[in-house]
C-alpha positions in Angstrom: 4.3 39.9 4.4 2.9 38.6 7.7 4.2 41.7 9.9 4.4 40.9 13.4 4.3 43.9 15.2 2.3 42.6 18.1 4.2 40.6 20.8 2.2 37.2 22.2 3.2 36.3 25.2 3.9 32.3 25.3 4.2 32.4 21.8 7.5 32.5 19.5 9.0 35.5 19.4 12.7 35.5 18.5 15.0 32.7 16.8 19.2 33.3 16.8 22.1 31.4 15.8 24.9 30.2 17.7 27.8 29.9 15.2 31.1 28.6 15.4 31.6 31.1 12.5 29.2 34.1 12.5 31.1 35.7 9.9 30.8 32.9 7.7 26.9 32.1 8.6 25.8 35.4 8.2 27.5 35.2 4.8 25.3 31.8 4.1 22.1 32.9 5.0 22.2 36.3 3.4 23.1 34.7 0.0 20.6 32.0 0.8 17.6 34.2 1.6 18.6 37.3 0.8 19.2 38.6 4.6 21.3 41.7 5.4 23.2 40.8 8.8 25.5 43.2 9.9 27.0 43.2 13.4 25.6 45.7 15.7 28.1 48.6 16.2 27.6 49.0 20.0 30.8 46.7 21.1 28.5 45.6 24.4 26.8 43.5 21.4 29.7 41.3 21.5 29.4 41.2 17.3 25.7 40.1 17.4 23.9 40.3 14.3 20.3 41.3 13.4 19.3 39.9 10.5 16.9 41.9 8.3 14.8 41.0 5.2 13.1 44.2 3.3 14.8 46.0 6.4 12.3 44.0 9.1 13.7 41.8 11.9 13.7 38.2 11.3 16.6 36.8 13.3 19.7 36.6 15.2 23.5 35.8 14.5 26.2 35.9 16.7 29.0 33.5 18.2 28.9 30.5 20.3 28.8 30.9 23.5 31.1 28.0 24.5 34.2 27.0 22.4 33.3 23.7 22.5 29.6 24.2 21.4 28.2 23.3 17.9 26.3 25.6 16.0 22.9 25.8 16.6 19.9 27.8 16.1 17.6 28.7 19.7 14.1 29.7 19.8 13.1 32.1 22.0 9.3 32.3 23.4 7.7 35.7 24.1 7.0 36.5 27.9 6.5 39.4 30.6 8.7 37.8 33.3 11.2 35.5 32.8 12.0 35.2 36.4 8.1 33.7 37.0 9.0 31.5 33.9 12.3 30.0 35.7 10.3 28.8 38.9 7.2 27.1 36.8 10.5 25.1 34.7 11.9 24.4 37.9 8.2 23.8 39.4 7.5 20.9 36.1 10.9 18.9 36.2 13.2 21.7 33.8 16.7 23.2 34.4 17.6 26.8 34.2 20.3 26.8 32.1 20.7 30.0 32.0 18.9 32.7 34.9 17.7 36.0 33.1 19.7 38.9 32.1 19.7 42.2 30.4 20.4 42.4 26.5 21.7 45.9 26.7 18.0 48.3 26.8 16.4 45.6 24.5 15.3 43.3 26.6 16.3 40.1 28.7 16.7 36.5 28.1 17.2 33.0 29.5 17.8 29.7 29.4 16.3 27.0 29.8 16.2 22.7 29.2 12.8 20.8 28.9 12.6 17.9 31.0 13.6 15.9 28.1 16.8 17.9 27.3 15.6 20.2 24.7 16.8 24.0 25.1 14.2 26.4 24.9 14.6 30.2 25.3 12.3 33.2 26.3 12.6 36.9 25.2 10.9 39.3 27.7 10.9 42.4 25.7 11.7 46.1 26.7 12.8 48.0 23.1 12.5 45.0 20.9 9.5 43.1 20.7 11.3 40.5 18.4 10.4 39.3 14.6 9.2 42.2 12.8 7.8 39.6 10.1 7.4 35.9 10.5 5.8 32.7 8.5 6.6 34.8 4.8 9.9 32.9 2.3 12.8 33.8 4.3 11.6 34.4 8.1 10.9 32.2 10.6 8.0 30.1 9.6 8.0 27.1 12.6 9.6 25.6 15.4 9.3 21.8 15.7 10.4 19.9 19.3 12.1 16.1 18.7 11.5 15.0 21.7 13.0 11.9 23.6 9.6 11.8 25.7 7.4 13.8 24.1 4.2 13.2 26.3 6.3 14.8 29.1 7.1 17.2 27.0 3.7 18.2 26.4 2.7 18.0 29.7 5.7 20.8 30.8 5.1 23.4 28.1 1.1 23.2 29.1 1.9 24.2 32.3 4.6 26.3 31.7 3.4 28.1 29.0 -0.6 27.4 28.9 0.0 25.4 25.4 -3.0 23.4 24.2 -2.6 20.5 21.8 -4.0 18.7 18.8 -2.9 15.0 17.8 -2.7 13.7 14.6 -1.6 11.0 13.2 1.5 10.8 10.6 0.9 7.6 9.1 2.2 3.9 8.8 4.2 3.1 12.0 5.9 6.9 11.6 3.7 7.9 15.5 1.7 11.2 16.1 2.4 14.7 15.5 1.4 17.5 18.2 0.2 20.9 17.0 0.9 23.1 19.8 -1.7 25.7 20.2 -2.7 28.5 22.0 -5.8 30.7 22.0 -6.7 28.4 18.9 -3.8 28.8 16.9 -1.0 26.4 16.1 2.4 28.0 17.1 4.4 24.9 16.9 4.9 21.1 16.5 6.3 18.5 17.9 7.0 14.7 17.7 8.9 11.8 19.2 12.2 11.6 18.2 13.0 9.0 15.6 14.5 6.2 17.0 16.9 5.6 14.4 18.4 8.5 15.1 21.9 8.2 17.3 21.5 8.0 20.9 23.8 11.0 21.7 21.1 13.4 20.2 19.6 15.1 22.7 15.8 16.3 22.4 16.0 19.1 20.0 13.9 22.2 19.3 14.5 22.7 14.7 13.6 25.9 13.3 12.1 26.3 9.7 12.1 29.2 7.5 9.4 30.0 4.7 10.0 29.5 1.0 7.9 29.9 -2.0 9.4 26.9 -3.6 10.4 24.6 -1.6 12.9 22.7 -4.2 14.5 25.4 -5.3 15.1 26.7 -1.8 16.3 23.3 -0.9 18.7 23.2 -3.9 20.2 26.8 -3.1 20.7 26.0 0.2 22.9 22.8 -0.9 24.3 24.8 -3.7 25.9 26.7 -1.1 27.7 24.4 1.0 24.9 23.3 3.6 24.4 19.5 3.6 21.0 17.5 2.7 19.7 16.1 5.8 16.1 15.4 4.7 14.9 15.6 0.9 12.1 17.8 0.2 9.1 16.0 1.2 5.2 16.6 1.1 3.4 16.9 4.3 -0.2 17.4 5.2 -0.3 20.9 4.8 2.6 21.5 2.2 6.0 21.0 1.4 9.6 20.5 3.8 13.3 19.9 3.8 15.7 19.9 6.2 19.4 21.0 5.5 22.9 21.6 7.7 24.5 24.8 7.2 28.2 25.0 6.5 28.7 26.0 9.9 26.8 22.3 10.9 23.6 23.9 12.4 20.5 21.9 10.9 16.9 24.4 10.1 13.7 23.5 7.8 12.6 25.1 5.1 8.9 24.7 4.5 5.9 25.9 2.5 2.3 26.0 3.8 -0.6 24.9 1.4 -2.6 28.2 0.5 
């Protein structure tokens, strides 16, 4: 497994789920990757789950927020200080959504939007330094920004969180896809948002999960009661889906050529 025991700052850290039914997505995911996600006894956890695979960290569950929230999975991005964060969001055309507060003793968070719209979080650890284990089947494997305005997109998490960038094309009338990188490695992508899709989207941040087999993963994950949203498809550098839980939150599942 591809332990992450180091925390990178401007990097992801953390990924957690928003439910409208945590019960019932903690249920989903540990059939569907084999997850243990039990709520966290302290009742200050508000029934937040920690999500373990071979007893490591690999995400979050808990409740929405807001009753009239959909589900939704966040991504969180390591830093130091969120409150130095919040003024270069403000600083590059973003929105605290959400000022910095205390998890308990194991760490803080907040909110933020993109200047497109997109909601992007950032952990600044204090017990917890987030994924234990990351890009292995069933932990977080990527995080992908549709973007309505994705060169002002890139242009805010550069300066915001020192992200460089490599371009490549996708193909036939289908646009360019950013590699986000930083200190040489790719930690993310990102793309402009189809325009097919609806117009009441919003820019969107879509978390993927690892999987050994793609197809199979895909077909559990259906089997289950989540909802095909993309067919597994090759890409450059392997294999992807993209599927709706029960619960209506979409995610990616994804394998990487060796």
């Amino acid at each position: 497994m591809a332990d992450a025991k180091t925390f990178v700052v401007n990097a992801p850290a953390w990924i957690d789920l928003s439910s409208t039914d945590p019960a019932g997505s903690r249920d989903y995911y540990s059939k569907l990757f084999g997850w243990k996600a039990e709520p966290e006894k302290d009742p200050a956890a508000g029934g937040y789950a920690i999500a373990r695979l071979d007893g490591k960290d690999v995400a979050g569950i808990g409740g929405t927020q807001d009753p009239n929230a959909p589900s939704s999975w966040m991504v969180y991005i390591g830093t130091r200080d969120a409150d130095a964060v919040a003024k270069k969001v403000e600083a590059e055309g973003g929105k605290v959504v959400a000022p910095a507060f205390e998890v308990m003793d194991v760490g803080r968070i907040a909110v933020y939007q993109d200047p497109t719209g997109a909601f992007i979080s950032v952990w600044q650890p204090n017990t917890m330094n987030g994924f234990d284990v990351q890009r292995t089947p069933g932990s977080f494997s990527w995080a992908e920004l549709n973007s309505r305005g994705i060169e002002k997109a890139k242009q805010f998490y550069k300066n915001v969180f020192g992200w460089g960038e490599k371009v490549s094309p996708m193909g036939e009338g289908q646009g360019d896809y950013t590699e986000f990188k930083l200190g040489g490695e790719s930690i993310a992508g990102g793309m402009e948002m189809n325009p097919m899709v609806p117009q009441e989207v919003p820019s969107y941040w879509m978390v993927y999960f690892g999987a050994a087999d793609v197809d199979k993963a895909h077909k559990k994950a259906v089997d289950l009661g989540g909802k095909e949203m993309l067919p597994p498809a090759d890409f450059p550098g392997g294999r992807f889906s993209i599927v709706s839980d029960p619960q209506g939150a979409a995610f990616g599942i994804m394998s990487t050529n060796p």
